[in-house]
C-alpha positions in Angstrom: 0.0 0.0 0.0 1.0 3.1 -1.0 1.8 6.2 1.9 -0.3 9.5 1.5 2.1 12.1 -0.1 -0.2 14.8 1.4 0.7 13.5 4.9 4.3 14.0 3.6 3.7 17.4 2.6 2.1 18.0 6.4 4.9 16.9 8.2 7.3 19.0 6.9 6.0 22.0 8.9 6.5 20.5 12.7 10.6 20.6 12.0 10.5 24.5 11.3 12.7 26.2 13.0 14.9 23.0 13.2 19.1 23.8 12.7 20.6 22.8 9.4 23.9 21.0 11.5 20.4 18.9 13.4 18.8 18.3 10.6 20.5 19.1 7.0 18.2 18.6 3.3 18.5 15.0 3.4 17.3 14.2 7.0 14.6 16.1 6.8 13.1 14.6 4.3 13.9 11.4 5.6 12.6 12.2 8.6 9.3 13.4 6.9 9.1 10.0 4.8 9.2 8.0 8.7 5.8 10.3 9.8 4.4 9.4 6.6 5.2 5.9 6.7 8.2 4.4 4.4 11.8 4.4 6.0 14.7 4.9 3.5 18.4 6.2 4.0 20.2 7.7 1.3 23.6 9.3 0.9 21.6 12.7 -0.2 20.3 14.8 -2.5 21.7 13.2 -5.3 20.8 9.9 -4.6 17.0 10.7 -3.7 17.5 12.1 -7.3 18.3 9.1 -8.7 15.7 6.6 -7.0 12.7 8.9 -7.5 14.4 8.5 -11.5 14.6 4.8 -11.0 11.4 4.3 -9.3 9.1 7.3 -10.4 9.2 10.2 -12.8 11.2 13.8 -12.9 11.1 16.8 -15.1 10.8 20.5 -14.5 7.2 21.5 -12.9 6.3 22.8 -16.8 6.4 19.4 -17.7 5.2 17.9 -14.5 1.7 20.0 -15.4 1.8 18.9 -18.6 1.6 15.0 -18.2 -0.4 14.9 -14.6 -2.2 18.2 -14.8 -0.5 19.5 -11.7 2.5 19.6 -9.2 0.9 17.8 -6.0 1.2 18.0 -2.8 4.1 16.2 -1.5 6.4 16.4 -4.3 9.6 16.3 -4.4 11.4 19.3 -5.3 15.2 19.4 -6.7 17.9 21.9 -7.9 19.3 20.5 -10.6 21.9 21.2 -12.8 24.6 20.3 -15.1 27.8 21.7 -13.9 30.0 18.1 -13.0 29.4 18.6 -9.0 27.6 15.3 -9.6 31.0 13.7 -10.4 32.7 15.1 -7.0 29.9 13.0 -5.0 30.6 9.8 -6.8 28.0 9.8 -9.9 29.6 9.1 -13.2 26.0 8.5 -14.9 25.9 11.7 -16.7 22.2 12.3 -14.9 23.4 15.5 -13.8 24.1 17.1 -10.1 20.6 17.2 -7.9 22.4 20.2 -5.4 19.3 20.3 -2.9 16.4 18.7 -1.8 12.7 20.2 -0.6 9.1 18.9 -0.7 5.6 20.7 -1.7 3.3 21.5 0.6 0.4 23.3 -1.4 0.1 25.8 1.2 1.9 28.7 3.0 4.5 29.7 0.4 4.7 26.7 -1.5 8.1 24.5 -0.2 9.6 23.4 2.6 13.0 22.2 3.0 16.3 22.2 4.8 18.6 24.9 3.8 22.0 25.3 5.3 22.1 29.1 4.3 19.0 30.0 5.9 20.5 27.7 9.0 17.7 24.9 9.2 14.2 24.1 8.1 11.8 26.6 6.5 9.4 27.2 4.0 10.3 29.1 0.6 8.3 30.2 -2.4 7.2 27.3 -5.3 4.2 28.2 -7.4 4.4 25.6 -9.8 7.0 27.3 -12.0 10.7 26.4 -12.8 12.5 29.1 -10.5 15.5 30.8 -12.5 19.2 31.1 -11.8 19.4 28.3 -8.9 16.4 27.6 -7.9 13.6 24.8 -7.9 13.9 23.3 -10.9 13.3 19.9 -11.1 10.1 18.1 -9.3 10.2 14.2 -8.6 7.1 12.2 -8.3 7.8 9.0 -6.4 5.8 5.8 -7.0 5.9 4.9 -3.2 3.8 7.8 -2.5 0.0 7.7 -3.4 -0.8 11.6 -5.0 -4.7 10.9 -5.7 -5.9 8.3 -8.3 -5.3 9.9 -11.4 -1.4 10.9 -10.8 -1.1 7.2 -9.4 -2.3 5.9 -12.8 -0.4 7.7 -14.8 2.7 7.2 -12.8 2.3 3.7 -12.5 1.7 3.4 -16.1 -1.5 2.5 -16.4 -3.4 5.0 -19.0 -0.2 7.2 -20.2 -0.8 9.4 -21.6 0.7 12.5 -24.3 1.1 16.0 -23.8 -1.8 16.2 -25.6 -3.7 14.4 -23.1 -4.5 11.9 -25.6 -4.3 8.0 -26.7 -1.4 6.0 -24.7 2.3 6.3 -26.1 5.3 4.0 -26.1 8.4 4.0 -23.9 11.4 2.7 -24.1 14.6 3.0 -22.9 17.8 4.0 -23.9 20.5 1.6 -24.5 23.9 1.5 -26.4 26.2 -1.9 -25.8 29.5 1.0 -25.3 27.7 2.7 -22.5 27.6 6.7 -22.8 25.6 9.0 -24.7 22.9 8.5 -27.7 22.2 11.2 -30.2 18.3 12.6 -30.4 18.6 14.7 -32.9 16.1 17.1 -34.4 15.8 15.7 -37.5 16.4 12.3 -39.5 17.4 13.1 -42.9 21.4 13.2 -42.8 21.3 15.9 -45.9 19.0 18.3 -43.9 20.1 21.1 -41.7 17.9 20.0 -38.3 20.1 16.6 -38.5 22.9 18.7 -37.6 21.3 19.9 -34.3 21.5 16.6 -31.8 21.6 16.5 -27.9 23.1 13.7 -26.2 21.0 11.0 -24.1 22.4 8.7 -21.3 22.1 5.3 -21.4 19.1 4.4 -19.4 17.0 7.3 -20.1 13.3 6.5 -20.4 11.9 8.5 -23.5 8.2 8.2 -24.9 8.0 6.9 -29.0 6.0 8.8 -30.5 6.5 7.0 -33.8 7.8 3.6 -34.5 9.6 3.5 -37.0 12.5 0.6 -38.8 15.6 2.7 -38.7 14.6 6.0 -36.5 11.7 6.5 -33.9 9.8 10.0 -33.4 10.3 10.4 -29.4 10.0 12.8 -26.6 12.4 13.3 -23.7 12.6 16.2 -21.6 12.4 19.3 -23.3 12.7 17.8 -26.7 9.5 16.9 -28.2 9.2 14.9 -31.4 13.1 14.5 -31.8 14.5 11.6 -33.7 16.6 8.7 -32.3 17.9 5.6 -34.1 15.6 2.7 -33.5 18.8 0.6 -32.8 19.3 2.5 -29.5 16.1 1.8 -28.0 15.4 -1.4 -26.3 11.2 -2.0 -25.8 8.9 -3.9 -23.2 10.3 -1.7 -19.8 13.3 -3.3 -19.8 15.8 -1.4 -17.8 19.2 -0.6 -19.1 22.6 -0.2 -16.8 25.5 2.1 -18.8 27.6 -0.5 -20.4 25.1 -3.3 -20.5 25.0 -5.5 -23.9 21.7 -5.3 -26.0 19.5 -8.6 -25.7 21.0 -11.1 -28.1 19.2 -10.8 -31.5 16.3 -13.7 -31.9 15.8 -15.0 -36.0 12.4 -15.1 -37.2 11.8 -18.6 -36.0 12.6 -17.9 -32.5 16.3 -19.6 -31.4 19.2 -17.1 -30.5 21.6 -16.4 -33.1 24.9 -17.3 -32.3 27.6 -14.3 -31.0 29.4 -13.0 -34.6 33.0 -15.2 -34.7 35.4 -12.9 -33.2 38.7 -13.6 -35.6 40.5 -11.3 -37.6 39.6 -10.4 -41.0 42.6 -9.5 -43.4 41.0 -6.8 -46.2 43.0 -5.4 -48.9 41.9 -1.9 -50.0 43.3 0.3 -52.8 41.9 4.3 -51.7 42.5 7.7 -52.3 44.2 10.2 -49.7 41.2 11.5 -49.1 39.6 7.6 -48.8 42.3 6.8 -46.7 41.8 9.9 -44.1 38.2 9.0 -44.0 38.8 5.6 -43.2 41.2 6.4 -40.3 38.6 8.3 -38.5 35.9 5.8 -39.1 38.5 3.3 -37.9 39.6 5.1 -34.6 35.8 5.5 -33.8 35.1 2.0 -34.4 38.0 0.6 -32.4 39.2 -1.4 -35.8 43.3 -2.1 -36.3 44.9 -1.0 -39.5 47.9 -2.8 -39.7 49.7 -1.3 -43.0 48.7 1.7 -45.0 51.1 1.5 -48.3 51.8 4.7 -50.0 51.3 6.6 -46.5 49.4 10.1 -46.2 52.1 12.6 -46.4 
């Protein structure tokens, strides 16, 4: 059973006036979790970041309005951003650095949180919006936490729906066998300008398919609505997807596993340009293939 995130959101204001060296971001909402009923301990804010990812949903409160129709009571809240400090704590996912920690409280003005430069717990303003320039950004809607039947169906899944508020959409995950970073990029045709423009994903990034298609899929993720991704980086079904991790071995059409490709060296004899032979040296270095001999040489 599910706790009541609005009884999370109420607990928050009996540690007011509590001292940040008592009781820093973390604790408190720990400590708000155990009055509401589930008992966790994390390293921090970043962490908390992470799980709520894992195990619920985050996006800026824009976009939190967008797919459940509101930020609830008993949210989390986050400031998030990428600058590395992520890195410093131990994080080499690329999910970025999740600098603070506060919860909604629908009432008074809006947050309520730990903060070490006011000295200890105390409410501060949230109205639904992303706060500019270092402040609450990010909002985190955990699945432990029950925010009123609607929210808990489309957070669980059931009934998901667009931005449009329309039919059911796809996810998948993001997946490359090297680990690191996929390219969604704003368009799919390699001879047009908006193929040029392309963010980088990390592996393990949930992202809604918009359309399916053989070679690229029409997706949404984050801020980037109906970008383009190679199909080949997408694994379906709600698999989940560590950095690193090997796709699923590809099945033929009558169902047994194909066997691994043979792994021995292939000897090919090519007779290029300079310009060939550049080209082929990058493509090589990318791939991680071994040129043994180039006759003629590049000078």
């Amino acid at each position: 059973m599910k706790a009541s995130a609005e009884k999370l959101a109420a607990a928050g204001f009996k540690y007011i006036g509590r001292s940040y060296q008592e009781i820093d971001c973390q604790d408190f909402v720990e400590k708000c979790l155990q009055d509401a009923g589930i008992s966790v301990d994390l390293k921090g804010s970043n962490a908390w970041y992470r799980k709520i990812r894992a195990e619920g949903w985050t996006g800026t409160p824009e976009e939190c309005k967008a797919r459940f129709g509101s930020v609830p009571k008993g949210a989390f809240l986050f400031i998030h951003a990428n600058d590395g400090g992520e890195v410093k704590r131990g994080y080499h996912d690329g999910l970025g650095n999740a600098k603070h920690i506060g919860i909604t409280t629908g009432k008074g003005e809006g947050a309520i949180h730990s903060s070490e430069s006011r000295g200890g717990v105390c409410e501060s303003a949230f109205r639904g919006k992303t706060i500019r320039g270092g402040g609450w950004n990010c909002v985190g809607l955990w699945s432990r936490l029950s925010y009123g039947e609607k929210i808990d169906r489309l957070l669980d899944g059931d009934g998901q729906q667009d931005d449009k508020g329309g039919e059911t959409v796809e996810t998948a995950v993001v997946w490359s066998a090297n680990g690191g970073n996929v390219k969604l990029r704003a368009g799919k045709s390699p001879g047009s300008g908006s193929y040029r423009l392309y963010d980088e994903v990390p592996v393990g990034t949930s992202v809604e398919v918009l359309e399916h298609g053989d070679k690229w899929c029409k997706v949404s993720c984050g801020r980037r609505k109906g970008w383009y991704m190679m199909t080949e980086f997408l694994k379906f079904g709600g698999a989940t997807v560590e950095p690193g991790e090997d796709p699923e071995a590809p099945v033929a059409a009558d169902g047994p596993e194909m066997p691994a490709a043979d792994p021995e060296t292939v000897e090919v004899t090519l007779t290029l340009t300079k310009r060939e032979a550049e080209l082929l040296l990058k493509i090589a270095d990318n791939l991680s293939w071994k040129l043994t001999q180039i006759t003629g040489g590049l000078g």
